[in-house]
C-alpha positions in Angstrom: 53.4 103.3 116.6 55.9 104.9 118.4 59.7 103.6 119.2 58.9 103.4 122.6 55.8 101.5 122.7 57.0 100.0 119.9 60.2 98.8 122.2 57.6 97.9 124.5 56.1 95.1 122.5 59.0 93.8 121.5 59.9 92.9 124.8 56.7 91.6 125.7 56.7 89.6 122.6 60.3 87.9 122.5 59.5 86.5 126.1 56.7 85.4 125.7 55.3 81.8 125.2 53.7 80.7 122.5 50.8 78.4 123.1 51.7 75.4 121.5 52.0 71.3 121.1 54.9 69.8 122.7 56.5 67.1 121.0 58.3 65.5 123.6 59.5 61.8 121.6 60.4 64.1 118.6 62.9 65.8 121.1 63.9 62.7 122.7 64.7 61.1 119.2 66.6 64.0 118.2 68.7 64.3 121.3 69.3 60.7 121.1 70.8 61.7 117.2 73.0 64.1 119.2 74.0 62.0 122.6 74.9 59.0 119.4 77.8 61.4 117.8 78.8 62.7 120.5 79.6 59.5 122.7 81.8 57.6 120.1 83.4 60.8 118.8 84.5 61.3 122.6 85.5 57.4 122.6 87.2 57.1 119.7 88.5 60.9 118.7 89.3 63.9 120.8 86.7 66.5 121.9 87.4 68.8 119.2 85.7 66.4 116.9 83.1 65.5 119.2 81.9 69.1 119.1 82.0 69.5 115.1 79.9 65.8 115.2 77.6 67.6 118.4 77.4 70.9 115.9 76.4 69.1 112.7 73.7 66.8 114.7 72.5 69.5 116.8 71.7 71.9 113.8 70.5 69.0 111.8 68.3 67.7 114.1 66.8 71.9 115.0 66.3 72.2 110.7 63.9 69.4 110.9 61.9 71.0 113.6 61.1 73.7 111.1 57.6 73.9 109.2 58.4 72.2 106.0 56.2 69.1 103.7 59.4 67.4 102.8 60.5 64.2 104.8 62.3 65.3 108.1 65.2 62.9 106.9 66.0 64.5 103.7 66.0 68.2 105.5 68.4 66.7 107.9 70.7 65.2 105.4 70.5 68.3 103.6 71.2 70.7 107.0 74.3 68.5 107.6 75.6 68.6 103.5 75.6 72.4 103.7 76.8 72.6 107.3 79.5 70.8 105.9 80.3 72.7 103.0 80.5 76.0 104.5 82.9 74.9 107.3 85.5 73.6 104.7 84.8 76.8 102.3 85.4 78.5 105.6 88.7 76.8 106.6 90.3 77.3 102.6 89.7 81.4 103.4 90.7 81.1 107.2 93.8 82.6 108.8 93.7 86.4 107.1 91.3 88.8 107.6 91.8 90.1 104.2 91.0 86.7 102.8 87.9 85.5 105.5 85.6 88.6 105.4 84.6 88.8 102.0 83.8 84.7 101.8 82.0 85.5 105.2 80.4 88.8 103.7 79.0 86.3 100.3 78.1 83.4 102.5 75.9 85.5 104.3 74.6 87.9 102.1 73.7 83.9 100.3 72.0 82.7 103.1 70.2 86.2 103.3 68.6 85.7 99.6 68.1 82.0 100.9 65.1 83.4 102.4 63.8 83.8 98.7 63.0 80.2 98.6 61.2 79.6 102.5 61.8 80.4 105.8 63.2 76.9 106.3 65.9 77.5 103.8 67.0 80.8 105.2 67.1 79.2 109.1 69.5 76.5 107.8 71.2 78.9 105.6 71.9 81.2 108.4 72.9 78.1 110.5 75.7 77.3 107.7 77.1 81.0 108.7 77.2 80.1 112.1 79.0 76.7 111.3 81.8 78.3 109.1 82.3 80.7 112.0 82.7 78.2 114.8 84.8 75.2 113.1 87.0 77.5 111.3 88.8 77.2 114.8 89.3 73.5 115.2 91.3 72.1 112.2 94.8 72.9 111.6 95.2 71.9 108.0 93.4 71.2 105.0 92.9 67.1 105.5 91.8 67.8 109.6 89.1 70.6 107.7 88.2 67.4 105.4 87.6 65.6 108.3 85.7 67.9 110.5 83.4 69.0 107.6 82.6 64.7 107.4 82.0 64.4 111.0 79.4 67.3 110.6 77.5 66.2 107.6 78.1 62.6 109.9 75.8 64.1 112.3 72.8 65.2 109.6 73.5 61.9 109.1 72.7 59.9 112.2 69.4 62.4 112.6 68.5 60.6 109.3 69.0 57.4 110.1 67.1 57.9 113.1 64.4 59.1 111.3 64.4 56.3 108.9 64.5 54.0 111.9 61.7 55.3 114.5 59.3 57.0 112.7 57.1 59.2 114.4 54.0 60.5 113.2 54.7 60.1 109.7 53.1 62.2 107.8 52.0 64.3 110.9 52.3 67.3 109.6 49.9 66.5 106.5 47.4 65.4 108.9 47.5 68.1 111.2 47.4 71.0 108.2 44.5 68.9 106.5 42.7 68.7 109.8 43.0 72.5 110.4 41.1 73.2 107.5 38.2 70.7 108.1 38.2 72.1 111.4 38.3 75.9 110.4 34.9 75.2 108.1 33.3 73.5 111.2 34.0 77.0 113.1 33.2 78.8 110.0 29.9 77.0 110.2 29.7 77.5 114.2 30.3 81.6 114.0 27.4 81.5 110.8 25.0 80.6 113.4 25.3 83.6 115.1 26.4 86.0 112.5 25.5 85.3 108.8 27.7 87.0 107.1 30.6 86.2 109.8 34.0 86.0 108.0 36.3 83.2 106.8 39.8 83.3 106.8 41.6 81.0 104.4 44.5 80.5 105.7 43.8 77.0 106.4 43.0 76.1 103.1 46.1 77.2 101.4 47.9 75.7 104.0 46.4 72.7 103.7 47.2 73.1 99.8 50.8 73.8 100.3 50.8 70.3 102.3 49.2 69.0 99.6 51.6 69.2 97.1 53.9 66.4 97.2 57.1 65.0 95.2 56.5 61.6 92.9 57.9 59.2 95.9 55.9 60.9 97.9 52.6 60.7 96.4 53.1 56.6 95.8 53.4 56.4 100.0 50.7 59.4 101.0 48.2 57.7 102.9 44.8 57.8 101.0 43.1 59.6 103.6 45.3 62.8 102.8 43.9 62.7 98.6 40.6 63.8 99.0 39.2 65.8 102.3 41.1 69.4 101.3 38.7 69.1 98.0 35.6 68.2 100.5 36.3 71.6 103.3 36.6 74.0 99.3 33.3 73.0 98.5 31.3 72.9 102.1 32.7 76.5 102.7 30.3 78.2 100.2 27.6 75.5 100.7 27.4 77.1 104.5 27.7 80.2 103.8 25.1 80.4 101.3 22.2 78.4 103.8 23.3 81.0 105.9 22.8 84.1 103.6 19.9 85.5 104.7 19.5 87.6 101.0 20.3 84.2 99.0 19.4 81.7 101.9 17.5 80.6 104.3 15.0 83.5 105.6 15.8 86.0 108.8 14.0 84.9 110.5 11.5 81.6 111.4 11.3 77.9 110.9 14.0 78.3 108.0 16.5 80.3 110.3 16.1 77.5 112.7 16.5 74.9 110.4 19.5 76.7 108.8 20.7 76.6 112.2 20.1 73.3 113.0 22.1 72.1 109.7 25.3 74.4 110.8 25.5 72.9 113.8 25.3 69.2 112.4 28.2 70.8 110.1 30.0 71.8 112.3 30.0 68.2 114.6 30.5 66.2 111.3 33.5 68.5 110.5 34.9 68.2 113.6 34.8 64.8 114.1 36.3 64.3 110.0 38.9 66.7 111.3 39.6 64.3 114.4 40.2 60.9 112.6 42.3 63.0 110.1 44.9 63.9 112.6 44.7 60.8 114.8 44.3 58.1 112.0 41.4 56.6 114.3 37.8 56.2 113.5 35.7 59.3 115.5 31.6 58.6 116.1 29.4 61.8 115.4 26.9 62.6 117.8 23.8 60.6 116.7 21.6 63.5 117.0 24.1 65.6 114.4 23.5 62.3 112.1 19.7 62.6 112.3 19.8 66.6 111.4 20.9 65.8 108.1 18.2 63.9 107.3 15.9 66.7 104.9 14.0 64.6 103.1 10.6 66.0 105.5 12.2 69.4 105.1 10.7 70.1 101.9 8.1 72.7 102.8 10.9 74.8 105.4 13.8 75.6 103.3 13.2 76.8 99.4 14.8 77.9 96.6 18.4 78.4 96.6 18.5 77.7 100.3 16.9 74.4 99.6 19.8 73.8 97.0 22.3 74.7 99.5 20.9 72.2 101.9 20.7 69.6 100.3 24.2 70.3 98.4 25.5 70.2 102.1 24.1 67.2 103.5 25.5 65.4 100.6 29.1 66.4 101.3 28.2 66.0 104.8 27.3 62.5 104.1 31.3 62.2 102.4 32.7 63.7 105.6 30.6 61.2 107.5 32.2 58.1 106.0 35.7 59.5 106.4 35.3 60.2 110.3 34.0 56.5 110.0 36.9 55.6 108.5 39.5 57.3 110.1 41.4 57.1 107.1 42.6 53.7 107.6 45.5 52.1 105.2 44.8 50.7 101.8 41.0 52.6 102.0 40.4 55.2 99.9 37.8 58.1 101.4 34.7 58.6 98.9 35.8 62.2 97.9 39.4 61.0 96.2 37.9 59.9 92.8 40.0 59.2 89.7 39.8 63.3 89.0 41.8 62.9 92.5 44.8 61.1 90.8 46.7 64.0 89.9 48.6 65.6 92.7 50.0 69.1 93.4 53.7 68.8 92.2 56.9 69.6 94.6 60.1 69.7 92.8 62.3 67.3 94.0 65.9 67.8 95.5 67.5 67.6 92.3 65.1 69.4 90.1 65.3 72.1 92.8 68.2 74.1 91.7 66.3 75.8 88.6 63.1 77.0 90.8 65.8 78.8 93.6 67.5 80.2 90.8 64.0 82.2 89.2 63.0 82.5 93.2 66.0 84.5 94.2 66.0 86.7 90.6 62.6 87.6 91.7 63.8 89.1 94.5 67.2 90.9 93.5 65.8 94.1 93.8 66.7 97.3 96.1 62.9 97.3 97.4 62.7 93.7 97.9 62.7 93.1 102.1 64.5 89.7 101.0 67.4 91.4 99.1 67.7 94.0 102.2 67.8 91.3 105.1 70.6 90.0 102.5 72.3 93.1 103.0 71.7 93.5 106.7 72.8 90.2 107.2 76.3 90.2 105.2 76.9 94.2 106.3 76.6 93.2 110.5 77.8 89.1 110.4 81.2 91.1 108.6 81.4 94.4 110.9 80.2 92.1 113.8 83.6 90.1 113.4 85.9 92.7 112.7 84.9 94.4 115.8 85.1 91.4 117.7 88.4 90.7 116.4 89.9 93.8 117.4 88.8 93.6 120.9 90.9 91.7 123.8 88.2 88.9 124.2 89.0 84.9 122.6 85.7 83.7 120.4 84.9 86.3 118.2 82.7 84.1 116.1 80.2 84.6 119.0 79.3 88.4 118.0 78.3 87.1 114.1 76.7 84.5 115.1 74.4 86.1 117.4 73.5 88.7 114.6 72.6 86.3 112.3 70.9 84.0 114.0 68.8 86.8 115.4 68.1 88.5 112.0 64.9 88.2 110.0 63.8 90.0 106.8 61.0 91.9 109.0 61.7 94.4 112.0 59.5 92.8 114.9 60.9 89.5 114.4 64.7 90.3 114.4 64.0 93.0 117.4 62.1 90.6 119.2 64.6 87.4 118.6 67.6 90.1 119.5 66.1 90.7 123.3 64.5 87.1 123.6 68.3 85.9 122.7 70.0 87.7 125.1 67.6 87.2 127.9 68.1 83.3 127.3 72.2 83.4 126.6 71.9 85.6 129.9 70.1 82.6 131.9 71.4 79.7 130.4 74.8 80.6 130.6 74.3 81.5 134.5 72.9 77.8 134.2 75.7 76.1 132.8 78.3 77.7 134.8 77.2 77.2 138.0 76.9 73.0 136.8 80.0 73.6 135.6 81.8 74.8 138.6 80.2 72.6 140.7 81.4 69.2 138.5 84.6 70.2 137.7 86.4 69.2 134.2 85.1 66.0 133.0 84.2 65.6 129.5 82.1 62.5 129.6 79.6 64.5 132.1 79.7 67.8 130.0 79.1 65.9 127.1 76.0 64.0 128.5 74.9 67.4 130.1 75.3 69.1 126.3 72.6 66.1 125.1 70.3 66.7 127.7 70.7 70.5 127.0 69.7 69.9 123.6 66.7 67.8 124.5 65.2 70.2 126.3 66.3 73.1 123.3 64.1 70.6 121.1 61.4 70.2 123.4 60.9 73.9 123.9 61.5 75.2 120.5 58.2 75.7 119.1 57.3 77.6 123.0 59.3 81.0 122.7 62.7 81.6 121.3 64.1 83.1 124.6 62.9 79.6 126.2 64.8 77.2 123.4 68.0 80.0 123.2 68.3 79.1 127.2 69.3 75.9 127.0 70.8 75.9 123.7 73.5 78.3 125.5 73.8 76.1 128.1 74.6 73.3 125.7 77.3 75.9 123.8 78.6 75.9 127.5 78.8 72.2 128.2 80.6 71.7 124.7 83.3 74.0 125.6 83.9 72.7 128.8 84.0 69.0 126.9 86.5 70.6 125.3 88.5 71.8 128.1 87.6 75.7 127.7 87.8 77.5 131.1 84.3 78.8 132.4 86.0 82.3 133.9 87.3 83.2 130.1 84.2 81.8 128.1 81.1 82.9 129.8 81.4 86.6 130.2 83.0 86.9 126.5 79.6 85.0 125.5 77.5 87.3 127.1 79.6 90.4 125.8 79.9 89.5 122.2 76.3 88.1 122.1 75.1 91.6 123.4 77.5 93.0 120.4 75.9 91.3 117.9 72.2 91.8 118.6 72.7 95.6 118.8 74.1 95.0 115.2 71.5 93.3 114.0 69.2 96.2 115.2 70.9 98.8 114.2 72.0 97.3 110.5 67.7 97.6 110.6 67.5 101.1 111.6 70.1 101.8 109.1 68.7 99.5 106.4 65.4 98.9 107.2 62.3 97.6 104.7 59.3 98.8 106.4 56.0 97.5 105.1 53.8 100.5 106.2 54.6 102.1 103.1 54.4 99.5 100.6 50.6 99.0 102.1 49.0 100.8 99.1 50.6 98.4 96.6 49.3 95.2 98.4 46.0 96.8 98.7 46.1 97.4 95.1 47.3 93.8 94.5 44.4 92.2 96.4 42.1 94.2 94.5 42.9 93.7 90.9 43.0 89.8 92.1 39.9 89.9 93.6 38.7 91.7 90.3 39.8 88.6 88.1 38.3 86.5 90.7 34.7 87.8 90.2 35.1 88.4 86.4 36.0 84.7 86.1 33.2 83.5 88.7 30.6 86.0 86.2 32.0 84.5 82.9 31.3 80.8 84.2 27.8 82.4 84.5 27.9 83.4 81.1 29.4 80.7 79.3 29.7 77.6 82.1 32.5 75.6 80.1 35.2 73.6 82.0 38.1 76.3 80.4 35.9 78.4 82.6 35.5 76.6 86.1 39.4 76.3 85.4 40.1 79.7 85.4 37.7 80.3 88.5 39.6 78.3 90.3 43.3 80.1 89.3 41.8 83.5 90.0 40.6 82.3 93.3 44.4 80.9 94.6 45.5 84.4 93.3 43.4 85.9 95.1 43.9 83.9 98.1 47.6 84.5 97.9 47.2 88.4 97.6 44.9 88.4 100.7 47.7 86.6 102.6 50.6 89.0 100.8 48.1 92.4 102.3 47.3 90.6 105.7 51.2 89.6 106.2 52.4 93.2 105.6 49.5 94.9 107.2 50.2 92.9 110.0 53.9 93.7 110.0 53.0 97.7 109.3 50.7 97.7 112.2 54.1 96.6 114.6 56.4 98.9 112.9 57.7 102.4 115.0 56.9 104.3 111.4 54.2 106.9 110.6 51.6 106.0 108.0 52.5 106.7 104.7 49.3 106.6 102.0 46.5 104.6 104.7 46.7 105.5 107.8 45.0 102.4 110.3 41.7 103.2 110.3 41.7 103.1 106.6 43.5 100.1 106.1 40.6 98.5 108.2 38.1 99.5 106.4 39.3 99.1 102.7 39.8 95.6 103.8 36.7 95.6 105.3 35.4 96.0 101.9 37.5 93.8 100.1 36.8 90.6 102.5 32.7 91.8 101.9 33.8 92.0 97.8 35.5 88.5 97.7 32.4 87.1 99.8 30.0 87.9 97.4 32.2 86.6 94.7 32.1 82.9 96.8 28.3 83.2 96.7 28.3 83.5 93.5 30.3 80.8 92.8 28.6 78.5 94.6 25.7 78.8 92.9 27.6 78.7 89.3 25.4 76.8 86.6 26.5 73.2 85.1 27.4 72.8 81.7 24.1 71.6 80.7 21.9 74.6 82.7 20.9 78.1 80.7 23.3 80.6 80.6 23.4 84.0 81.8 24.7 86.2 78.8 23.7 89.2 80.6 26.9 88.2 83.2 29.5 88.9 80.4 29.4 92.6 80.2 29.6 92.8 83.9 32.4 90.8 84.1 34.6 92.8 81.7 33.4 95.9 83.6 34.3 94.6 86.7 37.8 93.5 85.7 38.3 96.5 83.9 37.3 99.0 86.9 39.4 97.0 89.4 42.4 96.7 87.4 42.1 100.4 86.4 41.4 100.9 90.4 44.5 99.6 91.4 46.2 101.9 89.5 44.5 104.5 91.1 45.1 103.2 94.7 49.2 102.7 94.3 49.5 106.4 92.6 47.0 108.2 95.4 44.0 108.8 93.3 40.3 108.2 94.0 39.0 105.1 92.2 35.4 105.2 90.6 33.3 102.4 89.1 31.7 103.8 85.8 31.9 100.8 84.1 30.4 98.7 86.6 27.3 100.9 87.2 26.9 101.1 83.3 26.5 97.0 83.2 24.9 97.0 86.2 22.2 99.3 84.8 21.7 97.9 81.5 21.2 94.7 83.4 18.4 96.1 85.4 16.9 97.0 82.6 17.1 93.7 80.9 13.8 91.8 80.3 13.3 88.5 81.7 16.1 88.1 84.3 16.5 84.5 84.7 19.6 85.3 87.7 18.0 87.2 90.7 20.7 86.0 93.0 23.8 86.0 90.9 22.0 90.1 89.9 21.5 90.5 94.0 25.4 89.3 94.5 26.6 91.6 92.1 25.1 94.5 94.2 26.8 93.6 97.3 30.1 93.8 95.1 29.3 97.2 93.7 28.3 98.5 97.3 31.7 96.4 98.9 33.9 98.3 95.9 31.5 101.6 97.2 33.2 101.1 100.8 36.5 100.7 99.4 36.3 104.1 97.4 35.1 105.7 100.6 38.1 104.6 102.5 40.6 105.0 100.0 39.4 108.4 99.2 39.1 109.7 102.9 43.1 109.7 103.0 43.4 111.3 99.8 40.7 113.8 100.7 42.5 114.3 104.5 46.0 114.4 102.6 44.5 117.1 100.1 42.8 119.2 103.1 46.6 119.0 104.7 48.6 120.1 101.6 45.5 123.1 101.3 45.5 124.5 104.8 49.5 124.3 104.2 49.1 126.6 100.5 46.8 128.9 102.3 49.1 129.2 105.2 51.8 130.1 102.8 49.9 132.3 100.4 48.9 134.4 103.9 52.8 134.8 104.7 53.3 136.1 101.6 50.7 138.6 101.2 51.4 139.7 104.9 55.0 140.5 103.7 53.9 142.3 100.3 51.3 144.1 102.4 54.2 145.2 105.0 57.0 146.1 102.1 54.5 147.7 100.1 53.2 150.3 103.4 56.8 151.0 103.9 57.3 151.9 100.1 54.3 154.2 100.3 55.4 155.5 103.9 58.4 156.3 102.0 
């Protein structure tokens, strides 16, 4: 992609807004968190405290509008402690440059590697910058920094408290991920109708697994609803997708495709309606005649074999999902699918055990090729150059050029571009906003200070619609809380707009400068989804061979690898595919198709494991060889891929072969599955190998061009010798 087009996009995509749900009395209550600091800090203070209390609840109350799984209330304490922290720290180095620029150059390089740990972390991070930039201004002394630095953590605070006091939607966000899933399957099973081999993003699922994981306080108030269903939407995934197979399900074409059909649909309504009383906590009726499809017991002489398996497999998780839309996941009842195994939760470290899982976090990524170490960098090299140049200038509120660049910064180029023009075209409007109210009301801090709340309500309300749409009023708030403090429009608006203009152009050129472009690294992730998807299908093919739990335990560790090296390609890719740089290693065409082949090489692997044996059915010893040839070849492959050489799969045809030539096959379809791997891996060669081959072609044409030079000029030198 070009710069220009690349410009062009940016543009497009920092105004424009995202299609979202509002969450209006989640705005309200955090306004009201703001409007309750600001009002008695105006009553019973001066203004300058009413803005560090408006600061503190105002960046509290935007941390907890962040995707996290921990309770809102503990993210807004935590917001408001390091809020407070860094403006003291901030104050102690205040007053020489000499002194302030290197904490400020730390703090942010800090909150840079926060990013290490979640994006959460590095938005409140950031925030902490912006705080020690601001309140630096206010106190005059060590105790009034003391002071100001309580009234800000006062404000995380009263967003807790708040919180506490009028919950809403607890557990919300649980419900809505865990709903996503169910209701990604019931698509899945939709778009199998149509296309049987249609693909199946899980994204969902390891979202809904993330949710999942919960601290010990937690898990004794989940609702019981939230134990079990992620479980049910892993296991009717492959039961679909097999009944929709036409090589290992039901037939092409006939009464079997139509009763195939027949049972997705039901799916698809069951899983939709599970999805439904997830989310809403209300009971949800499934169309009666969904209800009667899944009654096969007349079925017996239309679907056979391994689709009859996979039918009847599916109507009885079908029947689970049945009784938990019945349900609707009502207090104090537990849904059929959360067993005793269902006990055990996913562990989250809790606040105080957290320190020692940052700590390995950020290690992992103090490297020079790591994007999070280099947004570090970015971040300290323009927040620091972005206030010395401010400084220097004739304008009052230098903070204002910092702050914009690190607010605006992100570890990956479209984001920080895209936040940098979606900034100023809010600051631009909001301010024009505010000042005109402004002029129009005169000096009176009461009314600026009930103008900065409802400012803030609507930042909150449009926050999760388009950053340029939240940054609009959150500048008009910035202006209301300076005229609450008696700041003159005429000197603070156009400096605003000046040094906010000043600081994104930092932010994108400290990425021009020090950029970490994925389009490169797009080799390496291809090579890490493959040797994942390798261990994937080697453990699905030793559960074949030996079906012991050890087994089924790894299957189910290589397939969350795998999982998160599909997200880790599809991220970057997606990143690379919005970057202004040329492709280096897989061009876009090839990128396509090797994943192509991958998404076809980890389908066949979920067929397979769908129809893995139990520990009391025959084994498959024949499965053992091919899975140490397969995870050999891919591991050996990726190799290959990350240095620019052409994979090949020896050892795979070699098992493969002697397989065929086994006696007595007991596994047709696991033997059928295995094909469609060798033939996915095939594709992958091809695509791979098709740059190398182009590159190679490239670097000939270029020798031969050379070699022709130089015999032209031996052939000239030499007739002038002999003309001599």
């Amino acid at each position: 992609m070009t710069w220009l087009r690349a410009f062009g996009e940016i543009v497009r995509s920092g105004l424009t807004i995202e299609e979202t749900r509002l969450e209006p009395l989640l705005a309200l209550r955090t306004a009201a968190g703001v409007a309750l600091v600001i009002g008695p800090a105006l009553w019973l203070a001066s203004p300058a405290y009413a803005a560090s209390a408006a600061l503190g609840a105002y960046s509290a109350g935007a941390a907890t509008f962040q995707r996290t799984w921990r309770p809102r209330k503990v993210i807004a304490l935590g917001a408001g402690a390091v809020l407070a922290l860094s403006t003291f720290v901030g104050y102690l180095a205040a007053g020489r440059l000499v002194t302030f620029l290197p904490l400020l150059a730390a703090w942010a390089f800090a909150a840079g590697m926060a990013w290490a740990v979640g994006s959460t972390a590095g938005i409140v991070a950031a925030t902490s910058v912006g705080s020690m930039l601001v309140t630096i201004s206010l106190p005059t002394s060590v105790g009034r920094a003391l002071e100001h630095a309580a009234v800000i953590a006062l404000g995380g605070v009263a967003q807790a408290v708040l919180i506490l006091l009028f919950p809403i939607r607890r557990w919300g966000a649980h419900r809505d991920a865990l709903a996503d899933a169910l209701a990604a399957v019931a698509d899945y099973a939709r778009r199998l109708r149509h296309d049987p081999t249609a693909p199946f993003d899980p994204e969902p699922l390891m979202t809904a697994r993330d949710a999942a994981a919960v601290t010990p306080s937690q898990a004794r108030t989940r609702p019981p609803v939230l134990h079990g269903p992620r479980g049910l939407a892993e296991r009717i995934r492959p039961a679909v997708a097999v009944l929709a197979d036409p090589d290992v399900g039901a037939p092409a074409e006939g009464p079997g495709r139509d009763r195939a059909r027949e049972l997705l649909d039901a799916a698809a309504d069951v899983l939709d309606a599970a999805a439904r009383s997830i989310r809403r906590g209300t009971p949800t009726e499934v169309p009666p005649g969904s209800a009667d499809v899944l009654r096969v017991d007349k079925e017996q002489k239309v679907l056979e074999g391994p689709a009859r398996q996979a039918a009847e497999r599916l109507v009885e998780l079908l029947g689970e999902a049945l009784e938990i839309a019945g349900s609707g996941g009502e207090r104090g009842k537990t849904p059929p699918s959360a067993g005793p195994a269902d006990a055990r939760f996913l562990v989250r470290p809790t606040m105080f055990r957290l320190l020692p899982v940052v700590v390995r976090a950020v290690r992992r990524e103090l490297s020079r090729d790591s994007p999070v170490f280099r947004h570090a960098v970015r971040l300290a090299a323009a927040a620091t150059l972005g206030y010395l140049i401010a400084s220097l200038l004739p304008l009052d509120h230098s903070y204002w050029a910092p702050i914009a660049s690190v607010m605006v910064m992100r570890p990956d180029f479209h984001q920080t571009y895209a936040r940098a023009v979606a900034r100023l075209a809010g600051t631009l409007v909001g301010v024009a906003l505010a000042t005109g109210l402004v002029r129009a009301l005169g000096p009176d801090a009461q009314v600026f200070g009930a103008l900065a709340v409802v400012s803030a309500g609507l930042a909150y309300t449009l926050m999760r619609t388009g950053y340029a749409y939240s940054q609009c009023f959150t500048a008009a708030y910035v202006v209301f809380l300076l005229g609450m403090g008696g700041q003159a429009w005429e000197q603070t608006v156009p400096e605003r707009v000046v040094l906010t203009l000043l600081g994104g152009v930092l932010a994108m050129l400290a990425y021009v400068v020090f950029p970490a472009w994925e389009t490169p690294r797009l080799p390496g992730r291809l090579a890490d989804w493959l040797a994942a998807n390798g261990r994937y299908a080697a453990a699905v093919l030793r559960s074949y061979a030996a079906p012991t739990r050890e087994h089924r335990a790894d299957m189910r560790r290589a397939l969350l690898e795998s999982r998160e090296a599909r997200a880790a390609w599809q991220e970057a890719y997606e990143q690379a595919k919005q970057e202004p740089v040329r492709p280096r290693g897989l061009t876009s065409r090839e990128a396509e198709e090797a994943q192509e082949a991958l998404k076809r090489f980890d389908r066949a692997a979920m067929l397979m494991e769908s129809h893995v044996p139990r520990a009391d059915s025959r084994f498959a010893p024949e499965a053992e060889r091919l899975a140490e040839a397969v995870e050999a070849d891919t591991a050996r492959a990726a190799v290959d891929v990350r240095e620019h050489r052409n994979p090949d799969w020896r050892r795979v045809e070699e098992a493969l072969h002697a397989w065929e030539g086994t006696a007595g096959d007991r596994s047709p379809v696991l033997r059928r599955e295995a094909h469609l791997q060798k033939r996915a891996l095939e594709d992958l060669a091809t695509a791979v190998s098709r740059t190398l081959l182009e590159r190679d072609v490239g670097s000939a044409r270029e020798e031969q061009r050379v070699r022709a030079a130089v015999a032209g000029e031996d052939d000239g030198s030499g007739t002038a010798h002999r003309g001599g």
